[in-house]
KOLNUBA-942493 format. One record per residue (C-alpha): residue in one letter; z, y, x. Coordinates in steps of 0.1 Angstrom, whole numbers. Example, Ala and Ser with C-alpha at 12.3 -4.5 7.8 and 13.67 -1.06 7.14 Angstrom:
BEGIN
(atom A, (78, -45, 123))
(atom S, (71, -11, 137))
// end
This chain:
BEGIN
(atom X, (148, -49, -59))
(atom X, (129, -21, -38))
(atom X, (160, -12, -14))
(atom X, (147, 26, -15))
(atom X, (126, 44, -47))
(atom X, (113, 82, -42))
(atom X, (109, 104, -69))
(atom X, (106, 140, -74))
(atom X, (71, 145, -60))
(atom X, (42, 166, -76))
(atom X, (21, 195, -80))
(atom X, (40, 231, -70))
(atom X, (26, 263, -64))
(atom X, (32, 277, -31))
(atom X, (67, 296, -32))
(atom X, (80, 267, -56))
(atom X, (106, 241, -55))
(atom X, (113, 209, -58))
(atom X, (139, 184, -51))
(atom X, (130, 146, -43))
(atom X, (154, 119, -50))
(atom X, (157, 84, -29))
(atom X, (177, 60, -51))
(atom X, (193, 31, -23))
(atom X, (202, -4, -35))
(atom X, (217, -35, -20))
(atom X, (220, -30, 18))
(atom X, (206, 4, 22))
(atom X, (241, 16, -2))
(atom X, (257, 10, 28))
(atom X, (233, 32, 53))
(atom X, (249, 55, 80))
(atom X, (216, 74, 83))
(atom X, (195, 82, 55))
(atom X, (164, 102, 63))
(atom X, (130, 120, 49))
(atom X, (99, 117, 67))
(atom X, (66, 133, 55))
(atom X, (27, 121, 64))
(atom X, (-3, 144, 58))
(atom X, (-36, 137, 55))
(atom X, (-55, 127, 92))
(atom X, (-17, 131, 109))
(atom X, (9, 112, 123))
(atom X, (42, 106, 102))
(atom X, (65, 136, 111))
(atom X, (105, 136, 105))
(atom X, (117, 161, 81))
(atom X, (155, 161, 78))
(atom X, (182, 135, 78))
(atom X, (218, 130, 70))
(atom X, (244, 112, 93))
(atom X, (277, 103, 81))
(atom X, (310, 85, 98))
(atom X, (344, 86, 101))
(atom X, (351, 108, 131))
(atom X, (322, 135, 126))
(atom X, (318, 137, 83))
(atom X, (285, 148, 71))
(atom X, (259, 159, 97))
(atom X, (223, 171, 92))
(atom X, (196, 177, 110))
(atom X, (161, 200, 100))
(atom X, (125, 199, 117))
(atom X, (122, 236, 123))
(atom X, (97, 243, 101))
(atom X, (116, 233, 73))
(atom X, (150, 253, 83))
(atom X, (162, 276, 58))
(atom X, (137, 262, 34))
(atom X, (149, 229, 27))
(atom X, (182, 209, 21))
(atom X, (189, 174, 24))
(atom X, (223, 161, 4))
(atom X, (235, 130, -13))
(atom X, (255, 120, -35))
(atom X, (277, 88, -31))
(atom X, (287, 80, -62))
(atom X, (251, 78, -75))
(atom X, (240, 62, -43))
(atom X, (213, 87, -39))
(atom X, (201, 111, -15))
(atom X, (181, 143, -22))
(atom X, (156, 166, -3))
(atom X, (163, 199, -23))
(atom X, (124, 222, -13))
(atom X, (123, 257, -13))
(atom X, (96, 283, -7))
(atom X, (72, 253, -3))
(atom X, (41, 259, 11))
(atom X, (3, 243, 17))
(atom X, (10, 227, 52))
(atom X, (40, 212, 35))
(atom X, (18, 188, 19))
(atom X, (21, 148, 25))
(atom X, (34, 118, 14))
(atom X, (74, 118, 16))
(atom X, (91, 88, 26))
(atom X, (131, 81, 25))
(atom X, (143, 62, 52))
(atom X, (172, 41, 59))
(atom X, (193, 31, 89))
(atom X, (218, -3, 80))
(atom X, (225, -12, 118))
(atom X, (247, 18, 131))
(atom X, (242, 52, 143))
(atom X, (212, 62, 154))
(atom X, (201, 77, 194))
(atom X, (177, 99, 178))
(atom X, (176, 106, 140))
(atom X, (141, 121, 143))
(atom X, (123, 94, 153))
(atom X, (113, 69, 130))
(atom X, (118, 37, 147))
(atom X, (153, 42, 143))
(atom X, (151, 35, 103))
(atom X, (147, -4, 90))
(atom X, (142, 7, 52))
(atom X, (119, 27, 40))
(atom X, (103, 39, 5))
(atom X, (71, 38, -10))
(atom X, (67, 76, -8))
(atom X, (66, 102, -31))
(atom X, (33, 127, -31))
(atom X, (39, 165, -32))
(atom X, (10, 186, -30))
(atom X, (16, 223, -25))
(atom X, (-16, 248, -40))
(atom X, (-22, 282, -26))
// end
């Protein structure tokens, strides 16, 4: 089984929405990172917005600042999925998104992508004008 399936992505009209789903399996259930990352055409891969949970600290997440306000990352346990909700979308907005996964603690820096061992296949989302 893939450890980590996107979903969600497609065609939007800038000022749309959508929300992208990243359904975890076997090892990556038990994740105490889970993040989205994003890679546009002729750049590098760029983080987009993660979600930390433990016992001491709950629910923690963190934004790139472009997508502040815009976007919201959220899971749900019992469906062992996590979801990147996307508001007011626009063209620069589009790339390849890519869940993430980190199995082997917490994480130094949740923005950087060497700190995931799981990742997706990616999910397209292309964003007109």
């Amino acid at each position: 089984q893939v450890p980590l399936v996107e979903s969600g992505g497609g065609l939007v009209q800038a000022g749309g929405s959508l929300r992208l789903s990243c359904a975890a399996s076997g090892r990556t259930k038990t994740s105490s990172v889970m993040g989205w990352f994003r890679q546009a055409p002729g750049k590098e891969r760029e983080f987009v917005a993660a979600i930390v949970w433990n016992s001491w600290l709950g629910h923690l997440t963190y934004y790139e600042d472009s997508v502040k306000g815009r976007f919201t990352i959220s899971s749900d346990n019992a469906k062992n999925t996590v979801y990147l909700q996307m508001n007011s979308l626009k063209p620069e907005d589009t790339a390849i998104y890519y869940c993430a996964a980190r199995t082997t603690g917490q994480a130094t820096d949740v923005m950087k992508d060497m700190e995931y061992n799981y990742w997706g296949q990616g999910t397209h989302v292309t964003v007109s004008s």
